[in-house]
N, C-alpha and C positions, 0 to 999 in steps of 0.2 A: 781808745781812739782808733784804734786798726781797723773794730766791725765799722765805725762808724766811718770813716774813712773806703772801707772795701763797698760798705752797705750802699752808699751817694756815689763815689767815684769808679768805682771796682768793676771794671771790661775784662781786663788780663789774666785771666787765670795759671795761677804757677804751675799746674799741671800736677799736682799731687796726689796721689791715685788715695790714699786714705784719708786724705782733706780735699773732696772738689773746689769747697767753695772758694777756698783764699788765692786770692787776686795780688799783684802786688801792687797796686795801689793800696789798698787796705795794712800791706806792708809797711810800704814808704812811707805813708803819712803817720801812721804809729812808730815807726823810726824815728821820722823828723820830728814827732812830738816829744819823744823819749829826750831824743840829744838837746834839745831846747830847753825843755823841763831842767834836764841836765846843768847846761849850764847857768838857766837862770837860777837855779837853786844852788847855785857855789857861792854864794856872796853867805850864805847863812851856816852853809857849814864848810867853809873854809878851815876851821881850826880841825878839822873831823880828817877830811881827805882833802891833797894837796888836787892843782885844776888838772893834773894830766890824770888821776885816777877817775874825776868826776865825767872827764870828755870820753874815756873807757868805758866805763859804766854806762853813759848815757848811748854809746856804741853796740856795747854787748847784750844788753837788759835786752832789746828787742829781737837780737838775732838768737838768743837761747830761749824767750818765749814762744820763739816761733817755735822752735827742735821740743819745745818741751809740750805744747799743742801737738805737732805730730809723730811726738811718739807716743803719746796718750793714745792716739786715735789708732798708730798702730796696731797698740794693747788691744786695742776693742777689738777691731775689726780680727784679730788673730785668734781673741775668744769668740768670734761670734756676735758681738751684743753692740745695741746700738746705743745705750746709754750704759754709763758706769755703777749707776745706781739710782733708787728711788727716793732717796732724801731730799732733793731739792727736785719735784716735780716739774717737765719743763724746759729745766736745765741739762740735760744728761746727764745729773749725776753729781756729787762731790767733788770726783777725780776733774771731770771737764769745769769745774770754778778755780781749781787748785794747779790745773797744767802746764799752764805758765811759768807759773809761782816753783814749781817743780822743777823746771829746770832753767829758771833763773836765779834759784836760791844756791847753786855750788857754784856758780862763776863769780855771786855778789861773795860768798865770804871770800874764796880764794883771792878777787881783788882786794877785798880789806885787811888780807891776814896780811899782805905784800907791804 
């Protein structure tokens, strides 16, 4: 939701010297979809995580996908290389489908161990 959001809406560039393009438009609106998602999705897993870990979660998920986009991109730019690899042609790479995921996957267990 972020590209699609930064891609249509996106003027403001956060100024991020090893991500130009992200805007925070492209931010907020993948923010605001995250916390929504969020909460609409509490009604089904209620028994799972109680609503203050859910509105957490739907808080954190985009601010550590964000840290975890750019420090991918730091990695690169520090080796050098403009894509992470050649497996997904296109793409950048492995690393850049998984960056998010990377560093949104320690904040999700640490809230769940909680």
């Amino acid at each position: 939701m972020s590209y699609f959001f930064g891609s249509y809406f996106g003027n403001t560039k956060m100024g991020i010297k090893v991500s130009p393009n992200k805007t925070w438009e492209g931010f907020i609106g993948g923010f605001l979809c995250c916390l929504i998602f969020s909460i609409v999705s509490f009604s089904y897993i209620q028994e799972i995580y109680p609503l203050w870990k859910t509105i957490l979660l739907g808080i954190l998920i985009p601010v550590f996908g964000l840290i975890g986009d750019i420090y991918q991109s730091k990695l690169k730019r520090m080796a050098g290389v403009k894509d992470s690899g050649g497996l997904l042609p296109g793409h950048g790479g492995i690393f850049d489908r998984l960056d998010s995921a990377m560093g949104v996957s320690y904040v999700s267990f640490l809230i769940t161990i909680i």
